[in-house]
C-alpha positions, 0 to 999 in steps of 0.5 A: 500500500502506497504511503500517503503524501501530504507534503510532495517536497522540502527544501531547507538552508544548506549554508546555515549552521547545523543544515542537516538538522533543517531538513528532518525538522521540515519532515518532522514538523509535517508529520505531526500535522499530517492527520490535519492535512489529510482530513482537510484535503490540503496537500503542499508542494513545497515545505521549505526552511527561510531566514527572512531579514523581518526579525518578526517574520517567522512564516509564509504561505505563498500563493494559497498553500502551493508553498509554504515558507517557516523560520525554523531558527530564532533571528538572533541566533541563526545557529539554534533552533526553535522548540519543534512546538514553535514551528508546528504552531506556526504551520497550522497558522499558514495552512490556516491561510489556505482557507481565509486570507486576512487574519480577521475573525474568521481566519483566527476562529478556523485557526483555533479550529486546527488547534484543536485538531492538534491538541486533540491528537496531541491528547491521543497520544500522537507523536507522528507517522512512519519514519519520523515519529519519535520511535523512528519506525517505517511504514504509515503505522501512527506512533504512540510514544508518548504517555497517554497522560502526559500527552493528554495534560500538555495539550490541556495545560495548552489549550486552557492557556489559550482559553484564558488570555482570549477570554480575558482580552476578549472580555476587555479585561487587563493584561499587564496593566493595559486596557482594552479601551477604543477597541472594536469587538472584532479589535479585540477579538485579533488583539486576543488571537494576537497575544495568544500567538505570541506566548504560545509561540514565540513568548521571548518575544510577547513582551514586545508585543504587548508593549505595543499594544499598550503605547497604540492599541488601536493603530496596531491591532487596525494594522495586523487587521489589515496585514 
């Protein structure tokens, strides 16, 4: 029987630091969102690897999913990488762009939708597909390495994370000191999705994040609005 492919190819930075850990991360990051893709019907032509001049920029998706572009390694420190969680998040955030283009509140209400999906697997006891699950084993068997009850209380432990700083910016509550006044309910809705995004993925950056926020809520969420 045939191996499914979700992913036809992978492309990473050859010339960087430690590029033979590039690819399998590509591979790996695929693997674990495989099941989403498969379900969704989306398959990707190219997965590749990017180093962007934008420190903030940390993915792409080209075209309406026919490439999509992540940064596996943290803009200040080319020669490390980002925790593999990171770069999965990242990816449901792009392949989200294969349904909605602006981030408005339907792509971030089907974004929290795949995250889910990810959480729900994730709770399962899935740890990726054939060669590249954490056992390392052939074929299209799904692997379930990592305990039951641990795998169930991180996605928990995750997903109650989102729960609360979307429901607490949503609510126009205060986060660090700062309001959310001036702000449209669908403002605060991307002001919410924003914030959650960054501590999930990126939380060495969230401070700056907020920092905007605080000194020009209103010009800053209207710009990611119109991103």
């Amino acid at each position: 029987m045939a191996t499914e492919t979700y992913v036809k190819s992978f492309t990473h930075l050859k010339d960087r630091p430690k590029a033979d850990q590039a690819l399998p991360m590509l591979q790996r990051v695929a693997s674990l969102v495989k099941p989403i893709m498969r379900k969704h019907g989306w398959v990707l032509p190219v997965l590749a690897e990017f180093f962007p001049d934008n420190p903030s920029l940390v993915g792409l998706n080209v075209n309406g999913g026919q490439k999509i572009l992540l940064r596996l390694r943290p803009p200040h420190a080319p020669d490390t990488f980002y925790d593999l969680e990171q770069v999965v998040q990242v990816m449901l955030h792009e392949l989200t762009h294969n349904v909605h283009g602006p981030h408005d509140e339907k792509f971030y209400k089907y974004l929290s939708g795949l995250e889910e999906e990810y959480d729900a697997l994730k709770r399962s006891g899935y740890a990726g597909e054939g060669f590249f699950s954490d056992g390392k084993r052939l074929g299209t068997n799904v692997s379930h390495n990592v305990p039951i009850h641990l795998a169930r209380s991180k996605a928990l432990d995750a997903a109650e994370k989102r729960r609360k700083v979307g429901q607490l910016m949503g609510s126009g509550g205060r986060l660090g000191g700062s309001t959310a006044s001036g702000l449209s309910p669908r403002e605060l809705a991307a002001r919410a999705s924003l914030l959650s995004f960054f501590h999930r993925c990126f939380p060495a950056l969230a401070h700056l994040t907020l920092s905007r926020l605080r000194n020009g809520a209103s010009g800053t969420i209207r710009h990611v609005l119109q991103v």
